[in-house]
C-alpha positions as CSV (number, residue, x, y, z in Angstrom):
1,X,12.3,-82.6,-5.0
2,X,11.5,-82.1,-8.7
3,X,11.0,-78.9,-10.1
4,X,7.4,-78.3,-11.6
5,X,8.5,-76.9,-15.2
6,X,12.1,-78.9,-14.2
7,X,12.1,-80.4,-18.2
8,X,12.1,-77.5,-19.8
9,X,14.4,-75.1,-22.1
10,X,13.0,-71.5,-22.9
11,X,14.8,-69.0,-24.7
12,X,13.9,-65.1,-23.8
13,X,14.4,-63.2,-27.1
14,X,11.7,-60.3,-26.1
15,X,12.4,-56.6,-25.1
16,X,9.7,-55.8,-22.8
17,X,8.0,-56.3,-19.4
18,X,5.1,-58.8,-21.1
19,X,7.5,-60.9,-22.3
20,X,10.1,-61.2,-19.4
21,X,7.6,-62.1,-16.6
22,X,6.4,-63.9,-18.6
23,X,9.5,-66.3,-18.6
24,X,10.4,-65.3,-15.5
25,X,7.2,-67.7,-14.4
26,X,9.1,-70.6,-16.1
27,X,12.0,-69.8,-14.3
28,X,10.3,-69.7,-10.7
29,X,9.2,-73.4,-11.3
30,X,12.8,-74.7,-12.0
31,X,12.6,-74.5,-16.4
32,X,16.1,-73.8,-17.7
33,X,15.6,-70.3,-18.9
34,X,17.9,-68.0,-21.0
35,X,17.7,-64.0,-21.8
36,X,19.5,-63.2,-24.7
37,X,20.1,-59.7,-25.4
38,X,20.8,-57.6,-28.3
39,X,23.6,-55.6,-28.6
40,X,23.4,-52.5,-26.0
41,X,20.9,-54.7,-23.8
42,X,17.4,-54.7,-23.3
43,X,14.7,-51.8,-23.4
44,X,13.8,-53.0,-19.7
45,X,17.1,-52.1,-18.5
46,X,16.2,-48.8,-19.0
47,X,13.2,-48.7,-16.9
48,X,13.6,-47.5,-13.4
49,X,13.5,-48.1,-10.5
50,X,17.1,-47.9,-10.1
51,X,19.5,-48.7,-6.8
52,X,21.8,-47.0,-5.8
53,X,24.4,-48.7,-8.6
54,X,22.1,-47.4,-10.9
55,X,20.8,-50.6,-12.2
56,X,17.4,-51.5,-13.2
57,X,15.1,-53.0,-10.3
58,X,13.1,-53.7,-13.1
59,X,15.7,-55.8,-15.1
60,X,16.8,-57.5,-12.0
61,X,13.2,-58.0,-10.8
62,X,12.1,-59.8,-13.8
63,X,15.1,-61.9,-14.6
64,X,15.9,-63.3,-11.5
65,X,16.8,-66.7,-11.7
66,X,17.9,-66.7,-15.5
67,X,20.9,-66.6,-17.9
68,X,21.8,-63.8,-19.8
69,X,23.8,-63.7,-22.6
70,X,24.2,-62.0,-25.8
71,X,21.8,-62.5,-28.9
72,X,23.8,-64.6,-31.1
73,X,24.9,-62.5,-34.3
74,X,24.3,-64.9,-37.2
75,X,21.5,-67.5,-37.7
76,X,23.8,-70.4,-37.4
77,X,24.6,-69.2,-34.0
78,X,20.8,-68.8,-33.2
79,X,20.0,-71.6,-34.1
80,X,22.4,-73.6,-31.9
81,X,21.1,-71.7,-29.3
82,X,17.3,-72.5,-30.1
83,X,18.5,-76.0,-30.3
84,X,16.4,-78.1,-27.5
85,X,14.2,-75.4,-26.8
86,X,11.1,-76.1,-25.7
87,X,9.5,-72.2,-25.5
88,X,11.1,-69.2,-27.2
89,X,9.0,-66.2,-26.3
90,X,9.4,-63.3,-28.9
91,X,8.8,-59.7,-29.8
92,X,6.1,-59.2,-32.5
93,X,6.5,-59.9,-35.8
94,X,9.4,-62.7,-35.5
95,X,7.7,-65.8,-34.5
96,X,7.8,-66.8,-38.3
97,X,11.1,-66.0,-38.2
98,X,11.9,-68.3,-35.3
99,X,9.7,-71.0,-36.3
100,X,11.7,-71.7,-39.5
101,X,15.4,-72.1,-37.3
102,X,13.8,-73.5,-33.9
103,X,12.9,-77.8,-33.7
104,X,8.8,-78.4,-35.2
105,X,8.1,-78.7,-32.1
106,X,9.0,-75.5,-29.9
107,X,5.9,-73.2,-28.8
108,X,6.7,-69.9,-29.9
109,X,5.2,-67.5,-27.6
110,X,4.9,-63.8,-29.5
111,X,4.3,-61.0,-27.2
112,X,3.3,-57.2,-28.2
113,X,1.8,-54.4,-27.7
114,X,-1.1,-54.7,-29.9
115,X,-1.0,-57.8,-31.8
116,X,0.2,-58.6,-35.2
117,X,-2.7,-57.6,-37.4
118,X,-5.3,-55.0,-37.2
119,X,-5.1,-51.2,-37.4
120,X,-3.0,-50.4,-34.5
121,X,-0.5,-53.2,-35.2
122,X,2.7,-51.3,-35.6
123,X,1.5,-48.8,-32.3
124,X,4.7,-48.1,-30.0
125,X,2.7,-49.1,-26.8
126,X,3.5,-47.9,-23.1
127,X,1.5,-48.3,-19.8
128,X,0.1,-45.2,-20.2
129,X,-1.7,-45.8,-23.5
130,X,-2.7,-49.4,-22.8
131,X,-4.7,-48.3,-19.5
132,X,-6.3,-45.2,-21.0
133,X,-7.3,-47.1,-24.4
134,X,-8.7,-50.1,-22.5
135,X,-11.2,-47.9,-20.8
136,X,-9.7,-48.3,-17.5
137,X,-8.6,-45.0,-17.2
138,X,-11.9,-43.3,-18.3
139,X,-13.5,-44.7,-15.1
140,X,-10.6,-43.7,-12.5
141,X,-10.5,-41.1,-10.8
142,X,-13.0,-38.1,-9.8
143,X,-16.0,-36.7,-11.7
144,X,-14.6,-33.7,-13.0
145,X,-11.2,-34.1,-13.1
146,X,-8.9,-35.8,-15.4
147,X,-8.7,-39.8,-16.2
148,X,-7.2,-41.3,-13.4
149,X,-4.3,-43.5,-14.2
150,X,-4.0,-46.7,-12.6
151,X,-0.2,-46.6,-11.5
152,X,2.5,-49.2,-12.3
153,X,2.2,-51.7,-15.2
154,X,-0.3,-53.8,-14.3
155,X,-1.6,-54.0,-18.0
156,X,2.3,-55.1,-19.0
157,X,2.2,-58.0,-16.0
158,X,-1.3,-59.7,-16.7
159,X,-0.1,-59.3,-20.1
160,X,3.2,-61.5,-19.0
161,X,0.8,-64.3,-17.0
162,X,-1.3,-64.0,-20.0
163,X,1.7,-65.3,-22.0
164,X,2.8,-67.6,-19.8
165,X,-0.6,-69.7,-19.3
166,X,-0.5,-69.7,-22.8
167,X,2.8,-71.2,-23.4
168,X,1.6,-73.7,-20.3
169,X,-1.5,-74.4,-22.6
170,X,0.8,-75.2,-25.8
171,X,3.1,-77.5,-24.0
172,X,0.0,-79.3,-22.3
173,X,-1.2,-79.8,-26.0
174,X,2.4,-80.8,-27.2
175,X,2.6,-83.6,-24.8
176,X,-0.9,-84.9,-26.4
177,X,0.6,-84.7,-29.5
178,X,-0.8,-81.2,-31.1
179,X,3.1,-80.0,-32.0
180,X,4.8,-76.8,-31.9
181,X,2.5,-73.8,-32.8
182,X,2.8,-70.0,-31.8
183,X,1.1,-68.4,-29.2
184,X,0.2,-64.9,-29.0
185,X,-0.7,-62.4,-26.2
186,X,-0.9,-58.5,-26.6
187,X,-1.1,-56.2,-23.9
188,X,-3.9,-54.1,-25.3
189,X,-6.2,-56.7,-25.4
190,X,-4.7,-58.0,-21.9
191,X,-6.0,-54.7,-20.4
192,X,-9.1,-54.5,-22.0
193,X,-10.1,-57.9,-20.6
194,X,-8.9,-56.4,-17.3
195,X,-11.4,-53.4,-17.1
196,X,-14.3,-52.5,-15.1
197,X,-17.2,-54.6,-17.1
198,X,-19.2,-51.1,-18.0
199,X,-18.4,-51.9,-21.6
200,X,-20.8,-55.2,-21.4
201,X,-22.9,-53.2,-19.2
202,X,-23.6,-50.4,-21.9
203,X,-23.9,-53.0,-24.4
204,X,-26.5,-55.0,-22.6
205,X,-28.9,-52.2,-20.9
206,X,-27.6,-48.8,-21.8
207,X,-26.2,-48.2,-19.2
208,X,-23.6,-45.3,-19.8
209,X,-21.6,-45.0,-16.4
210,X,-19.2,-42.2,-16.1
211,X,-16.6,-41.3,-13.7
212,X,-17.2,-40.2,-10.6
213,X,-20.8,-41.9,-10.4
214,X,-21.6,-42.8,-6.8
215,X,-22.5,-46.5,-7.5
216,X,-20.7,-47.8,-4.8
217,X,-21.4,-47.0,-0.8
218,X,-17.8,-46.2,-0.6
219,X,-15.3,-43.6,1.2
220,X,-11.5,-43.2,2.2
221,X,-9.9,-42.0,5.6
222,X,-6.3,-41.8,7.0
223,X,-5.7,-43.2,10.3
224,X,-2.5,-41.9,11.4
225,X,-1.0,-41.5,8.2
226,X,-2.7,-44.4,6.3
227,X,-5.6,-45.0,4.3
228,X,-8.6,-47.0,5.5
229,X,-11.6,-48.1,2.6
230,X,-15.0,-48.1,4.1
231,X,-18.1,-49.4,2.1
232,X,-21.1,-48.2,4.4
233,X,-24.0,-50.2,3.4
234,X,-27.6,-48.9,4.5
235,X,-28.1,-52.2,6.4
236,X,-24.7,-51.7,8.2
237,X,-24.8,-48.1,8.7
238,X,-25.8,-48.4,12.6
239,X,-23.4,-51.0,13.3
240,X,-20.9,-48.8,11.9
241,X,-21.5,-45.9,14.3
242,X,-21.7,-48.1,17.0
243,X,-18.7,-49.4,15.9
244,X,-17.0,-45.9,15.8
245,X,-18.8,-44.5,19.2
246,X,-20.7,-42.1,16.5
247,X,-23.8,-43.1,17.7
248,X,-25.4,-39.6,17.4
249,X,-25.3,-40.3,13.7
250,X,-28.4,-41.8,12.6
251,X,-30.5,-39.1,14.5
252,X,-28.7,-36.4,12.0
253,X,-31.3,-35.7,9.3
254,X,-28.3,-35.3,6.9
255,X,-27.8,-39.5,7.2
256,X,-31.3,-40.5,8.8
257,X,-31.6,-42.4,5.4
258,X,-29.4,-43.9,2.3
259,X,-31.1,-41.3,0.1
260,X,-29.6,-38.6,2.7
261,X,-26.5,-40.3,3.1
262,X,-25.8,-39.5,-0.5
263,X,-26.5,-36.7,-0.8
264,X,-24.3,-35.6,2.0
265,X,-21.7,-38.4,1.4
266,X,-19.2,-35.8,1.6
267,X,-20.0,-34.6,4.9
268,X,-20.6,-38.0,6.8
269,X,-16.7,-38.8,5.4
270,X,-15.4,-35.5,6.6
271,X,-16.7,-36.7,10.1
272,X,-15.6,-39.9,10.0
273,X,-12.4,-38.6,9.6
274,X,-12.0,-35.9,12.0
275,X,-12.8,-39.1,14.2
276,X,-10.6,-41.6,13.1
277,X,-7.7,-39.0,12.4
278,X,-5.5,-40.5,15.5
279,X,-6.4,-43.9,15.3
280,X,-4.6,-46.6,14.8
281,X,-5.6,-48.1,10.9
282,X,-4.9,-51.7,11.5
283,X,-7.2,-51.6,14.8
284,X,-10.2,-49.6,12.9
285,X,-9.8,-52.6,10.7
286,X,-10.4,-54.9,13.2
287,X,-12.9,-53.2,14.4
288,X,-15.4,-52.4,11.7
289,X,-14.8,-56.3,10.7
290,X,-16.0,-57.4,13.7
291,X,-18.9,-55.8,13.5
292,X,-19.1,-57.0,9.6
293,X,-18.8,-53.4,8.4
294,X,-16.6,-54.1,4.9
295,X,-13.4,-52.2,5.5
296,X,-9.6,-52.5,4.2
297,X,-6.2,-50.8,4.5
298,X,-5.1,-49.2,1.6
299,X,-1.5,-49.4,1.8
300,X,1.5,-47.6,0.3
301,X,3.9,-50.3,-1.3
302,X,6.4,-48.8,1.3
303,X,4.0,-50.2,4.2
304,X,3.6,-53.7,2.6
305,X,6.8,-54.5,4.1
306,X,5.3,-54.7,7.6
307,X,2.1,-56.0,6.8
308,X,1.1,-58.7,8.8
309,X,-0.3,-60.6,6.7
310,X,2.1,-61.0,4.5
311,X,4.6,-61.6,7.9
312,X,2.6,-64.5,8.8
313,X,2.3,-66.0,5.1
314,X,6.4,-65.5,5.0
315,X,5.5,-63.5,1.5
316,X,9.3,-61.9,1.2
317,X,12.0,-63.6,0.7
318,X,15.9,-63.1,0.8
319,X,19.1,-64.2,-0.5
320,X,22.6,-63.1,-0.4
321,X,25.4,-63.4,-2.8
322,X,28.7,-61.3,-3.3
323,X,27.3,-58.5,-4.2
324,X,25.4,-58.4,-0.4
325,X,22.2,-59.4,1.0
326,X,18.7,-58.9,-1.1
327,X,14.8,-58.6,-1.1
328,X,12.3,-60.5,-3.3
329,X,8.9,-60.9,-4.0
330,X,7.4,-64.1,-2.8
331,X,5.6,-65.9,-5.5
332,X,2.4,-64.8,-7.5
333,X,1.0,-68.4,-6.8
334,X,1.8,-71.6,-4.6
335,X,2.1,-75.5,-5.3
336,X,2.6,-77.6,-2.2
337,X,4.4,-80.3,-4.2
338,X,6.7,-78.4,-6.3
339,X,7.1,-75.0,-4.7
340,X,9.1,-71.9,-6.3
341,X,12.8,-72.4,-6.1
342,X,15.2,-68.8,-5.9
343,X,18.2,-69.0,-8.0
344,X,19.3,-65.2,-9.0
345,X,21.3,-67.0,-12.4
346,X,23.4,-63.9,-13.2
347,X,20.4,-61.2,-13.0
348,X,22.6,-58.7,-10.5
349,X,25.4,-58.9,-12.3
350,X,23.7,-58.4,-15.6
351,X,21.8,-55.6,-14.3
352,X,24.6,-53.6,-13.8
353,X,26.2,-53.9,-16.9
């Protein structure tokens, strides 16, 4: 079976998260993909997790299935290994650089922080700054308390797909004879394009939300020992105490109505949970479904391993090699045709170097 992106060469010059997935999508889909690293390795080896070897998780996670080798010292050795590229994905600032040494026709693929003009253009970005000065993190968390932030590096990821649709694009537009060009993607703007839409929605009516505002009929519970979303609508409210055998409910003034409901949202969610304490989550689930009550399990990444959904769709998947037996995640996207393929290339070993 053919690979999907089976035709391809793409050469991994960048130092960061954005830019790794983002080749790490090409090679998912079969492309012949190389990470070449300065000397002392990549900034992502740093970046924990870390087994128990003390390599990165990170490195591993986001190489997989590539090879690694040393950034070539002088420009004739770049160059021969540019040679027959079809992508090079690079750090901000080169992609001139690489255009004059790589064939007319490679897509050069720069990915940064926050671009390679404006005001904030030579801004040492992190996750923490790109959630906080996208807005996301001025609308997480509680009223009252500090700006919530959003955990992991989401921004960094979407930042990488960003990227990698890009390069998709350019090659689609190569074949129809548009040429090599660069493509950019920045992770700042990535992550402003990913938060809530209260910007357009100030913009457009005024509207100047702030955190903590009670906009949506929303609550959390734990169910013996995980969380549980429950968006109580007024036109599902009965349903849901029928649901949860609370049917004394709607007779307490406190949630006769939604206008007492939210005013005492705090008190109808401490008795939800002193009911549901014991329960079992995935059941309460199942439950409040059934009775078309909107509710969700909010799982700990720890508990995604057993979910069942992800049992039945065969999400994780495993290989072994010398160094033992190992976990991955399935892929972000599916094509019946030309499906993923897993080959680690030399990522383990590379990690641990």
């Amino acid at each position: 079976m053919a690979a999907a992106l089976g035709a391809f060469r793409v050469i991994d010059l960048s130092g960061s998260i954005a830019g790794q997935y983002c080749s790490r999508l090409f090679a998912d889909f079969g492309a012949n993909v190389v990470l070449a690293e300065p000397a002392g390795g990549s900034p992502v080896r740093r970046i924990g997790p870390f087994d128990e070897a003390g390599r990165s998780l990170t490195f591993f996670h986001l190489n997989f299935g590539k090879e690694i080798v040393d950034l070539p010292p002088s420009s004739d050795a770049l160059s021969q290994l540019l040679e027959n590229a079809d992508v090079v994905v690079v750090p901000a600032g080169v992609a001139g650089e690489i255009q004059a040494v790589a064939a007319d026709d490679c897509i050069c693929v720069e990915v940064s922080s926050f671009g390679a003009d404006g005001p904030y253009r030579d801004w040492k970005g992190s996750e923490l700054v790109y959630q906080a000065i996208s807005g996301m993190m001025a609308n997480n968390g509680e009223g009252g308390r500090e700006p919530l932030y959003g955990v992991g590096n989401r921004a960094s990821y979407a930042a990488g797909v960003a990227a990698y649709i890009s390069a998709a694009t350019a090659l689609y537009a190569r074949a129809r004879g548009a040429g090599g060009q660069v493509a950019r993607a920045d992770v700042a703007e990535t992550a402003a394009a990913m938060c809530f839409p209260y910007v357009l929605q100030y913009a457009y009516n005024g509207t100047d939300r702030r955190r903590g505002d009670q906009e949506i009929p929303a609550g959390q519970v734990l169910c013996r020992g995980t969380w549980v979303c429950i968006w109580i609508y007024p036109h599902r409210f009965r349903a849901l105490c029928e649901t949860l055998r609370l049917e004394s409910l709607p007779d307490d003034p406190r949630f006769a109505n939604p206008a007492a409901r939210a005013r005492n949202w705090s008190a109808l969610f401490d008795i939800i949970q002193e009911h549901l304490r014991n329960e079992d989550a995935e059941d309460v689930v199942r439950r409040l479904q059934e009775a078309q009550v909107i509710a969700a399990c909010a799982y700990r990444p720890t508990e995604l391993l057993n979910s069942p959904h992800l049992a039945a769709r065969s999400y994780w998947e495993g290989f072994s090699d010398e160094a033992g037996d190992h976990l991955i995640l399935g892929p972000p996207f599916r094509m019946s045709r030309t499906p993923r393929r897993r080959s680690a290339g030399n990522a383990i070993a590379g990690a641990a170097e």
